[in-house]
C-alpha angles and dihedrals in degrees: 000000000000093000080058090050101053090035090043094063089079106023095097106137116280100002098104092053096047088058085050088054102037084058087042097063087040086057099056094033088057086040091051094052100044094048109034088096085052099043087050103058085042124092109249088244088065100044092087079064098048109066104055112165096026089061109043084041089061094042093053096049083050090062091043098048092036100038078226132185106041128192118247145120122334129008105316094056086046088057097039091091097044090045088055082042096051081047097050093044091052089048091058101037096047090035083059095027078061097049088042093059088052093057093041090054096029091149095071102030100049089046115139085243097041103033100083082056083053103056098049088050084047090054093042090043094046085052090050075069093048083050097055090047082053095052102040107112126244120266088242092048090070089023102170126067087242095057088048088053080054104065092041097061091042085056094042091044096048104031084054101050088056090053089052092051091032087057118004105057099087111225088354091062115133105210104124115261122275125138132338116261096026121229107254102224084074098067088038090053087048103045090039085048091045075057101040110023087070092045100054096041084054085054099047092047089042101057103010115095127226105291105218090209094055086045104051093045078049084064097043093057095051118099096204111038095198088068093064117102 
């Protein structure tokens, strides 16, 4: 009873997914921001590979807010589990990617001048990972080993894809822009987490069991509560 009542304080309808959206648009305001030189100097068929966290913070908001994609018939709703499971494993490998770069270029980011910026980064970035905890589907949502593979392969095929382009395009590359020449741990953090972000999040869903605190802030982020399983 006492877990309701401190939840409770903040658990009035629609207040936890007006917060959600409200850091959404800030997201993509801040994203927009950051990247427009880049996306400017991009060809439009890149740009899907530029904004990184702005857009698999969005997508996965969407799933949150929405309770999409469901399971069902056919192939969508055969997809619907591995799609939630490529998002949640962006979220975790570009939330950390993020709070890797401020410790590789700690000079500049922890800065007396630039460190307030930083910490708020640190904390949104830090959410990007609850995020992927929120969006990682049930156990009972893939169900057999071979829907889990799955979703392994989905996350190792696209998060890869976007390394390759991120790193490996020359002077069309996508990773967002740092320094030049860029330190090369970057590209090694983000090929070795494209491998092992997946991997760990298979083998949470796989042997955690449901946690009752992620879902009930699952619930208080939905719009429409019917839509929660």
């Amino acid at each position: 009873m006492s877990e309701r009542r401190n939840f409770g304080q903040l658990n009035r309808p629609g207040f936890g997914p007006i917060i959600l959206v409200i850091l959404t648009l800030a997201t993509l305001g801040f994203g927009g921001y950051f990247y427009y030189g880049q996306l400017a100097s991009t060809p439009f068929y890149l740009w899907l590979f530029v904004p990184d966290c702005p857009l698999y913070a969005a997508l996965a908001s969407v799933i949150l807010l929405s309770g999409w994609p469901k399971g069902g018939q056919g192939l969508l709703g055969a997809l619907a589990a591995p799609f939630r499971f490529t998002i949640a494993s962006a979220c975790a490998l570009y939330g950390s990617w993020t709070i890797f770069v401020f410790i590789v270029y700690w000079t500049a980011y922890l800065a007396p001048t630039q460190l307030p910026i930083t910490l708020i980064l640190i904390f949104g970035h830090l959410g990007m990972i609850l995020q992927a905890m929120l969006v990682l589907p049930k156990k009972k949502e893939i169900g057999a080993a071979a829907g889990w593979l799955l979703a392994l392969v989905l996350a190792w095929l696209w998060l890869g894809l976007n390394t390759l382009i991120d790193y490996g395009f020359g002077p069309l590359s996508t990773h967002p822009w740092l320094t030049d020449p860029l330190n090369p741990s970057i590209a090694v953090f983000t090929w070795t987490g494209s491998l092992i972000v997946p991997l760990a999040l298979l083998m949470l869903g796989r042997l955690s069991g449901e946690n009752n605190e992620l879902e009930r802030l699952r619930g208080w982020l939905r719009w429409n509560k019917r839509a929660q399983t």
